[in-house]
N, C-alpha and C positions, 0 to 999 in steps of 0.2 A: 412358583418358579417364574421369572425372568429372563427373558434371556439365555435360558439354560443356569440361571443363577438362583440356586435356594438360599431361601433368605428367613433364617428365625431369628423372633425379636422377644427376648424372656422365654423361650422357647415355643413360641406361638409365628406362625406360617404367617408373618407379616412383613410388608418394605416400609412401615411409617414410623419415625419417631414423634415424642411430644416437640415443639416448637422449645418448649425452655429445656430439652435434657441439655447439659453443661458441655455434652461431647462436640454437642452441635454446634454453641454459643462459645465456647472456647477452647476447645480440644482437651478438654479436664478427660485426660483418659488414655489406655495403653492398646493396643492392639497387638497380634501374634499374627504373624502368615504360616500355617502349617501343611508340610506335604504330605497328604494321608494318600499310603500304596493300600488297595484293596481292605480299603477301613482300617487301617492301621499305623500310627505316626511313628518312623524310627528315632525323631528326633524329639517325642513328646517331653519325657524329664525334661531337656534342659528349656524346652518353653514352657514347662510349668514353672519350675524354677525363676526363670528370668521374670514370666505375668508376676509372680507371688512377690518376690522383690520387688519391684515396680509398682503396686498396687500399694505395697506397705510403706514403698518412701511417698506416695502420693496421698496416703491414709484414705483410702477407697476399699472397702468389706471388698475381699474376697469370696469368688466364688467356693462349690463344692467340686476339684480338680476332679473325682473321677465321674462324678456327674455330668463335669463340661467334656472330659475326654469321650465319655461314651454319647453324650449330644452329637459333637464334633463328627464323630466317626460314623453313626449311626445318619447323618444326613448325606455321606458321600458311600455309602459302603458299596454300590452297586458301582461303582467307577473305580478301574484298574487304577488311574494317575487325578489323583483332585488334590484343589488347595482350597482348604478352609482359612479365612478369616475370623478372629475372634478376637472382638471388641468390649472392650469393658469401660462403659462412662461411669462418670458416678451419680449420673440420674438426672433428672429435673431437681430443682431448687427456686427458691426465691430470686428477685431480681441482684446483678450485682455479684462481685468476687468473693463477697462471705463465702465459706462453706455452708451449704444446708444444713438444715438445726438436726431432722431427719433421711439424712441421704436415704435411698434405695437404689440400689447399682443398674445400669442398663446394660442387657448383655446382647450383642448384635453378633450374630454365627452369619456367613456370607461363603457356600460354596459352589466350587464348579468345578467341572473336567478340566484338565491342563498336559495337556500334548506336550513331551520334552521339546526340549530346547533343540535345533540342530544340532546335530552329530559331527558336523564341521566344528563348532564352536569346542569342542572337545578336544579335538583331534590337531587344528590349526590352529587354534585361539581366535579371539576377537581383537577388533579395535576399538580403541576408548580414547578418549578426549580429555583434556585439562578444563576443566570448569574455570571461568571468571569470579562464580560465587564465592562466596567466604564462610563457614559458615561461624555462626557467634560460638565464642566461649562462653558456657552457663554449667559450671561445676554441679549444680541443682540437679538439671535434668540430662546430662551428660549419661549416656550407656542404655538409658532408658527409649523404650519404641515407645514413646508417647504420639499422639494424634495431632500433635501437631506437625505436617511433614511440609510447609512451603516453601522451606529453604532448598527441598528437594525437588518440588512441583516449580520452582521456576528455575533452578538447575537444568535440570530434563529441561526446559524449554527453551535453551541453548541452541539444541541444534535439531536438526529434521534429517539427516542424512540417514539415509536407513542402514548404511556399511558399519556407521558408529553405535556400537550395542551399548556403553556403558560412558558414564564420566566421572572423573576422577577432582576431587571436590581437597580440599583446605583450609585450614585456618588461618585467621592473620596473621600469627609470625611465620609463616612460611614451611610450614609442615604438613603434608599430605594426610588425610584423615580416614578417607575412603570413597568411595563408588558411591552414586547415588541413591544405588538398594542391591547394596554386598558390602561385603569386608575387605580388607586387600592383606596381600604378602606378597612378600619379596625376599628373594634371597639376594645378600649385599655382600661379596667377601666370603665366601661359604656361609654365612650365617642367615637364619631366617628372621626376618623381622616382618611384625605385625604394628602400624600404630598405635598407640597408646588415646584412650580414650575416654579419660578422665576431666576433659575439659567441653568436648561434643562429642559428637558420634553415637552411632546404636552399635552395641556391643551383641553382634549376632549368637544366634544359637551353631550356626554351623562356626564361624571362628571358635567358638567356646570347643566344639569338639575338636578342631587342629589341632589347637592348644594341648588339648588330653592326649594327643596322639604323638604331638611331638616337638620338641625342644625349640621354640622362638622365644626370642627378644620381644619383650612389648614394651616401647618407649618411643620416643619422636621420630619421624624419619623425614629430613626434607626432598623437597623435588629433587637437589642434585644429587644425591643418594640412590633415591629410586631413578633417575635415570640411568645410574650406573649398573643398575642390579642385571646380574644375569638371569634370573627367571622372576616374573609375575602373575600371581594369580588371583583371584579374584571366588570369594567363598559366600554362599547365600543358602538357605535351607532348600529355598527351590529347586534351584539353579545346579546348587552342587558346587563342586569344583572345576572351575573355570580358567583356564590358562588366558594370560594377555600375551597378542605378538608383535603389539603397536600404541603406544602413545603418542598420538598426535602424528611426525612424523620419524620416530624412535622406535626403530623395531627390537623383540627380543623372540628369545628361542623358547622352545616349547621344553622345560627342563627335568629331569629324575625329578625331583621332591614334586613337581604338578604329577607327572604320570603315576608315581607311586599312591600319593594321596586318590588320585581317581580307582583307580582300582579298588582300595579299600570302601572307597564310598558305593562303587558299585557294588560289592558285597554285603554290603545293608541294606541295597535297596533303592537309595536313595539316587541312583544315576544310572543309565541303561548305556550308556559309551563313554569306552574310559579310552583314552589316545596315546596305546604306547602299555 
């Protein structure tokens, strides 16, 4: 332990990787952030589901899912609120972008206690920022949480204000994509629209459950759009459902479909204050 941070590597009580694993050298690799309540993930399907996709468009062996789930769960179970990371390279290899002749996957588990979020944030919403960055169109790895995050690592490095919790990120043609580690909605018109995330973006596991819960749009949405939307909110598996009540200098209101969606989420588990 670290920090307070357990860390298995193949399942062994280690913090070192080999110098050539590929995760290292080029981000050849997917990662999961999961909220495990009292050793147990509510949201575990839809992040096996999403790793198992992602590994097979990447062609990287999959692990044994209940093997990793009961690893996962079994290294935080003594903590009421933890997030486990679970990282999957696909090994050390030869020098160079070949794929290895014989991969062997590297599986990196990373947990710790995690305090919710303020109860403000719930209740009032947050404020959030317009990023500058862009992020690239790459149809390829589009939806996937692949390990490579610097378009988000220099995103975040925007601003330092501690009032601004999130930023709100885009594509070249002028389309709003998402949060720099969440999903967004917005309702526009009475209707719910989520972006469409077929060209970049990580297609979250908590957006995937809105989705199942309830009736949105997924297709493009631009800024002047969302500036018009009467409610904002912002979806992460951590995090939960999080209401916006300010972009930049654009405020909105805290609306039914945020307060209704938190409630439910409280009911799984997955959020201890819901706003409304």
């Amino acid at each position: 332990m670290s920090d307070g941070m357990r860390i298995r590597v193949n399942g062994e009580a280690c913090a070192q990787l080999p110098a050539q694993d590929r995760g290292l050298l080029y981000g050849d690799g997917l990662f999961e952030t999961v909220l495990f309540r009292q050793g147990n993930a509510p949201l575990w399907p839809r992040h096996a589901e999403r790793l198992l996709q992602g590994l097979a468009r990447l062609r990287i062996a999959a692990p044994d899912m209940d093997a990793l789930l009961a690893e996962a769960g079994g290294l935080c179970s003594d903590l009421d609120r933890a997030v486990v990371r679970i990282s999957i390279t696909r090994g050390s290899g030869e020098r160079g972008y070949a794929l290895p002749l014989q991969p062997v996957p590297t599986r990196i588990l990373m947990a710790a206690a995690a305090p919710p979020p303020p109860r403000d944030w719930y209740v009032q919403g947050i404020r959030v920022r317009c990023c500058s960055l862009q992020l690239a169109a790459q149809p390829v790895l589009a939806g996937m949480k692949h390990l490579n995050r610097l378009e988000q690592v220099l995103a975040r490095a925007e601003w330092t204000d501690a009032a601004i919790v999130e930023g709100l990120l885009g594509d070249r043609e002028g389309h709003v994509v998402s949060a720099t580690a969440a999903n967004l909605f917005a309702c526009v018109d009475g209707q719910l629209l989520t972006p469409a995330l077929d060209r970049c973006g990580v297609a979250g596991v908590a957006r995937a459950e809105v989705l199942a819960r309830r009736d949105a749009a997924v297709r493009n949405i631009t800024w002047e759009e969302l500036m018009r939307a009467e409610e904002i909110f912002l979806t992460s598996s951590v995090r939960g459902i999080v209401p916006v009540r300010a972009v930049d200098a654009r405020e909105f209101a805290v609306g039914a479909m945020t307060h209704s969606l938190q409630r439910e989420w409280q009911a799984l588990g997955l959020q201890e204050s819901a706003g409304g």
